[in-house]
N, C-alpha and C positions, 0 to 999 in steps of 0.2 A: 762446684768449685772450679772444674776445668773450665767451667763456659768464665767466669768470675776473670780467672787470671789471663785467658782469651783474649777477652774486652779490656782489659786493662793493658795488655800488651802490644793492640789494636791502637788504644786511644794514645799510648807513649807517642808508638813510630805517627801519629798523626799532628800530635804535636811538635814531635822532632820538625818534622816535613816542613809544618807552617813554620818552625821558628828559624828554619833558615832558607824558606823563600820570601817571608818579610826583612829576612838580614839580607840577601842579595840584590834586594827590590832599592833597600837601605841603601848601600853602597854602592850601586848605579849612582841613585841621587849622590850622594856621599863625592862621590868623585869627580864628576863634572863640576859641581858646587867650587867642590879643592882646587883643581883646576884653573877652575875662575878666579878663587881668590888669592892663588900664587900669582896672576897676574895685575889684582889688583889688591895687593896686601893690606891698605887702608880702609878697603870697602865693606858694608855692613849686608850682606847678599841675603837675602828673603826667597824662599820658595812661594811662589803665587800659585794662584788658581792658573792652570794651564791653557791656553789659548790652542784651538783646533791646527790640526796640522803638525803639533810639535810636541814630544816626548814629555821636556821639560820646561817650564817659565820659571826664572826669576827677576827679584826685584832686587837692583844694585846699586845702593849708595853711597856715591864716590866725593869723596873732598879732594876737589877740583879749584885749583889754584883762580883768584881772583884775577890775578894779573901773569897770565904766562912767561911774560921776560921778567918779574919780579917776585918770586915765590915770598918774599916778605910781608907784602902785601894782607895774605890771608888768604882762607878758603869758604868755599860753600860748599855743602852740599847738594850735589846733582844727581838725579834718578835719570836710570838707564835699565831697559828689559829687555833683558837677553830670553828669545825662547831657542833650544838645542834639540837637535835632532842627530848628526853625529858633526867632528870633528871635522872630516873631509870632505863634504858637502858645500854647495855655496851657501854665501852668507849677504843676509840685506840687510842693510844699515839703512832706517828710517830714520832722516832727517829733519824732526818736527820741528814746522815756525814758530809753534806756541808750546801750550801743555803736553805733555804725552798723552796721545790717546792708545790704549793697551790692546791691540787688535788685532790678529791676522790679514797683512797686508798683502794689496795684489799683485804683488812681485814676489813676492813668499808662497802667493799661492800657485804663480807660476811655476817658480821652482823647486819649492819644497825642500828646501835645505834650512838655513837656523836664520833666525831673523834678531835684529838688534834696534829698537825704538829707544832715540835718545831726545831726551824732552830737552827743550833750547834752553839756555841759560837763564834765569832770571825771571822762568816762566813756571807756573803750576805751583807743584811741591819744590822745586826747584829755584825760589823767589826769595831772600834776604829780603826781611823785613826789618830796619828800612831797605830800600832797595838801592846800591850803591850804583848809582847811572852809570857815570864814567869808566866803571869795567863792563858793560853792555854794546862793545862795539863786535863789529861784527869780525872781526879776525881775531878778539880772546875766544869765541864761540868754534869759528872755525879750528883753531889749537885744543881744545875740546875732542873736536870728532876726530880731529889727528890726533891724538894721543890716545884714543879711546880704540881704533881702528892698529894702531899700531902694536899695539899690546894684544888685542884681543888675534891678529893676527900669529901667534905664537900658539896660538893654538885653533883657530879656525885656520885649516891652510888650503880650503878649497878658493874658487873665485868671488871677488867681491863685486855688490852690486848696490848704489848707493840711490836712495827712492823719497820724493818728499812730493807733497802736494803744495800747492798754491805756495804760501812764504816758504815754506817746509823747499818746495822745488827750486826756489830761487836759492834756499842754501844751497838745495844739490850742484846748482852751477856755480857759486861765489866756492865750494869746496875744490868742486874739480879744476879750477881755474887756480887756486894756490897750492893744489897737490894731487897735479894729475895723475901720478898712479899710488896712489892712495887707493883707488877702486879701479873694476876693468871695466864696469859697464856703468853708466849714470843715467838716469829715469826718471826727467823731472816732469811733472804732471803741473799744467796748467801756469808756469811759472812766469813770472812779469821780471822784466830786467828796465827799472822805470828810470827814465832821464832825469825829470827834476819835482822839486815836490809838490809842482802841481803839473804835471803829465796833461799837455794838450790834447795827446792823441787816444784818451780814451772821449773825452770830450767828443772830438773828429767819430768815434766809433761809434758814440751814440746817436749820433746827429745822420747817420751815414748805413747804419746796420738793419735790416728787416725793412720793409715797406714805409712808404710815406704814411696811409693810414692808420697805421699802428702806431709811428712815431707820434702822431697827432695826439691818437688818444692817451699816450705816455705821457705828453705835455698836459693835457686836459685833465688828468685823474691832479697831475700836481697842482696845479691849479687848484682844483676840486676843493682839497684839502685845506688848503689856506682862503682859501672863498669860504669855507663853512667852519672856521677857525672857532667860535664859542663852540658848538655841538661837539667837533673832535677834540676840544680840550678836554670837555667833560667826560667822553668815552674814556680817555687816557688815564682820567684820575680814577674814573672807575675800577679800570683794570687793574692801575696801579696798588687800588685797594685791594684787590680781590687775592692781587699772586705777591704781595707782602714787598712790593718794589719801594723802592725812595727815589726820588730826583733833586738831590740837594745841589749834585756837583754841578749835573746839566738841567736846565729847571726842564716844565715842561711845553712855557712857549717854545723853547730853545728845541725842545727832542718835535715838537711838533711841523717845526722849519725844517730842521736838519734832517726828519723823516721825507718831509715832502724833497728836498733838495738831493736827497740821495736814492729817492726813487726808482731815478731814471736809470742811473747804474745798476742798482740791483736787480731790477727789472730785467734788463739784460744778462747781468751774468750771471746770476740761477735760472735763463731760458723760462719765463714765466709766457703765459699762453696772453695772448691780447682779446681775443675773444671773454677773457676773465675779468678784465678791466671794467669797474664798475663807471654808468654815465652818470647824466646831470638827474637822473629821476633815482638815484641812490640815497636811503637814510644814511644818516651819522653815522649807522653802525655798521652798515655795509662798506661804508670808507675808509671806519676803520679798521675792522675786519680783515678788510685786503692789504692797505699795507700795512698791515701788521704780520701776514703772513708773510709780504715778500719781501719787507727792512729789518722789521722787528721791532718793535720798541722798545722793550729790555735793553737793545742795545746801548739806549741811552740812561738807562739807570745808575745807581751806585755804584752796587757790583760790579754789572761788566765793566763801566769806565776806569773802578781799580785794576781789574783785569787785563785790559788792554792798554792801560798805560807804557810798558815795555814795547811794544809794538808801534805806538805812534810814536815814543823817541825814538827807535829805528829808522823810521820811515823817517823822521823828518830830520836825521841827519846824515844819514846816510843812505838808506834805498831808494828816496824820492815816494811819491806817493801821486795822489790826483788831485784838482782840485775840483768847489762845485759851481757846476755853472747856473748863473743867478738868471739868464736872459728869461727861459717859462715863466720866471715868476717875480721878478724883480720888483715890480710893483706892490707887490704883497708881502712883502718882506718889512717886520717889525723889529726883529730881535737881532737874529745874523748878520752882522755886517763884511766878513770876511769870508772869501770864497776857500782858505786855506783848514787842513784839517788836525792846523797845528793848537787846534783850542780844547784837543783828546789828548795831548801830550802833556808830559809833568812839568808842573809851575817852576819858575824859578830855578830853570837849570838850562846850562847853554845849549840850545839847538842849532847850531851854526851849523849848515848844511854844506859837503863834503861833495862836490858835483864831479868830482872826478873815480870816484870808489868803484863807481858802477859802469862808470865807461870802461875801465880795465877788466873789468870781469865783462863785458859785453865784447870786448875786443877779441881774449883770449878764446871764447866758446863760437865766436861768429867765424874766426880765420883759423884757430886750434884744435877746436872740441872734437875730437875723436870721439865714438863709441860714446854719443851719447844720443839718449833718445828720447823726443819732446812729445810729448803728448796732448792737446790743444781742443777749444770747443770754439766752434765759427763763431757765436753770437756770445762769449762770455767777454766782457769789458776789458779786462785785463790781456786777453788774447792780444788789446792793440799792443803792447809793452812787450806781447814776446820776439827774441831775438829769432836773425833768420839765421842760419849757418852757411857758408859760400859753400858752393859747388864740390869746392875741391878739400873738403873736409867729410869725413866719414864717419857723418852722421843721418840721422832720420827723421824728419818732424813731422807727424801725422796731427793732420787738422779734422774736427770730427762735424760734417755738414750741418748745421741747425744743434749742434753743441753747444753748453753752458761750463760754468766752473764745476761740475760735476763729474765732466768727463773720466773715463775710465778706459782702458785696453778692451773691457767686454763688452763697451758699446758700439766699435766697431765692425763692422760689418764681416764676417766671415775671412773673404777675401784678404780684407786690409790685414786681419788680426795674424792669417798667413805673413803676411809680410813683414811685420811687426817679429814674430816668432821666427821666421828664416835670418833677419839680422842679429836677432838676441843669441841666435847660434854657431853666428859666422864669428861673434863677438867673442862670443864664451868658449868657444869649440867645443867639437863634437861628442866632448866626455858627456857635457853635462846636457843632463834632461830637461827637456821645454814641455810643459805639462799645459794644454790649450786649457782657457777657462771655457 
């Protein structure tokens, strides 16, 4: 009987124990959650699967005014993932061009403080369907990340550091250019600041970048393509059957031109090997094979073309874009007639392009930009479009030798990554921790 009540008195204080170290586990989350949602009273806050490096993830959906100077207008809502680790730590605000992607970023990992992914407007889960064009410019998007950084700043009060890749980076500069301290440190990776919407000088870059015999054989593979046009149509439809694609929007002569015509670009800036380039003794399927790894043809599908409609109206009213040049192959061109890549943008709504939007934002970060720092790959296309910063501005732009749009801080070379890491300190001061990848 004694052992009986023993065990019994045993298994009480054991469950005592567990039941209020699942209640404190509780009210950690509990709190931070509250927190959050005292600063954003309207929002519908999700606990996620947690992303490495950070205590806590959630997912936060905010009804975010359509039209910032007219809250009448209406709302959407917009996802935002905040991951937390404490309160006084720095914090990075990921500035995505498109969808959110949910991930521990490398300025997050640099730091190690709380990270904030907010997916752009009008993009992902974040898409009204139908999707009302006219509020998708880019300064309701930017009142977004101000409002979003302002509020959350009430309770992250450590430093802020604002990070976006390729479009994602180019927010990072059109933000810091209409609210420069809104953040202390900016980090745009690989970001193009494009003059008009069809940018000569990536043109100039490909014509200009890597060796004359490589260029040739860049010209040559396009060529290729359109030289053996019945064989690669048929590969495409194959594929097409095989991964459940449709090409109603764009057929597939059309994805077959447009693959060949954008080539040369991506060739370049995903840094594709030239030694890989298939020749004139290549089957059908080795041609298309190859670009299909380095364009993609999906790209030309249903889907993604629903997908990336929000982004070609951007581009072609306001960020500019490239356009393609026909000279490789002009002769062999059946379908395409426009070098413009306003035939991905939505039908039947005004695209009146705005050639002034982007010189003011290229103005302020070129003669203003403080404390901001560019991150660049030699050989990727859009590197022609990035801005320089004058001298007498206190910033940093690291160009990465035989670099792609891929680029990153840990491709860097030791040395540079030093360098890079002694400004992010001089920036932030010396509380905060620089944690080397």
């Amino acid at each position: 009987m004694k052992h009986i009540l023993t065990g019994l008195i045993i298994l009480l204080l054991c469950v005592s124990s567990c039941k209020t170290t699942y209640t404190a586990k509780q009210e950690t989350s509990r709190t931070v959650a509250e927190k959050i949602q005292q600063v954003f009273p309207k929002s519908q806050i999700t606990e996620i699967e947690n992303l490495d490096g950070f205590k806590k993830t959630y997912q936060i959906a905010l009804q975010q005014p359509l039209d910032h100077s007219d809250k009448s207008k209406g709302t959407f809502t917009h996802y935002i993932y905040l991951s937390h680790n404490d309160f006084s730590l720095p914090t990075v605000i990921e500035t995505e061009g498109y969808q959110a992607y949910v991930r521990t970023k490398e300025m997050s990992k640099i730091l190690r403080g709380n990270q904030v992914i907010v997916e752009y407007r009008f993009y992902g889960k974040s898409r009204p369907e139908p999707t009302p064009w006219k509020y998708l410019k880019y300064d309701q998007a930017i009142e977004d990340y101000h409002d979003i950084v302002t509020k959350l700043k009430k309770l992250y009060t450590g430093k802020w550091v604002s990070s976006g890749i390729s479009k994602g980076g180019e927010t990072v500069l059109i933000y810091k250019s209409k609210y420069p301290n809104d953040v202390d440190v900016a980090v745009p990776y690989v970001a193009p600041l494009i003059n008009t919407q069809e940018d000569p000088r990536t043109t100039e870059h490909i014509n200009t970048i890597g060796t004359a015999e490589c260029r040739a054989k860049v010209t040559r593979f396009q060529r290729l393509l359109l030289e053996n046009r019945a064989s690669l149509l048929k590969e495409i439809r194959t594929y097409a059957t095989e991964k459940g694609m449709k090409f109603t929007k764009v057929s597939v002569e059309e994805a077959l031109e447009y693959a060949a015509l954008e080539f040369s670009f991506s060739f370049w800036q995903w840094g594709a090997k030239c030694d890989d380039i298939p020749t004139d003794t290549a089957s059908a399927k080795e041609l298309f094979d190859y670009v299909n790894k380095v364009v993609g043809i999906s790209f030309y599908n249903d889907k993604t073309f629903h997908r990336l409609l929000p982004s070609y109206y951007q581009h072609m009213i306001e960020l500019g874009y490239y356009g393609f040049d026909f000279t490789p192959v002009k002769d062999l061109l059946k379908v395409v007639t426009s070098t413009s890549n306003n035939r991905f943008a939505p039908m039947n709504v005004d695209l009146t392009y705005n050639p002034n939007y982007i010189k003011k934002v290229r103005n302020y970060v070129e003669n203003k930009g403080d404390q901001i720092l560019y991150i660049y790959g030699e050989y990727d296309t859009w590197g022609a479009c990035a801005p320089t910063p004058k001298t007498s501005v206190d910033a940093l732009k690291m160009v990465l030798k035989g670099g792609a749009h891929s680029t990153r801080i840990k491709h860097f070379s030791p040395e540079d990554q030093q360098k890079i890491y002694a400004k992010l300190k001089k920036w932030l001061g010396m509380k905060v921790q620089i944690n080397q990848l």
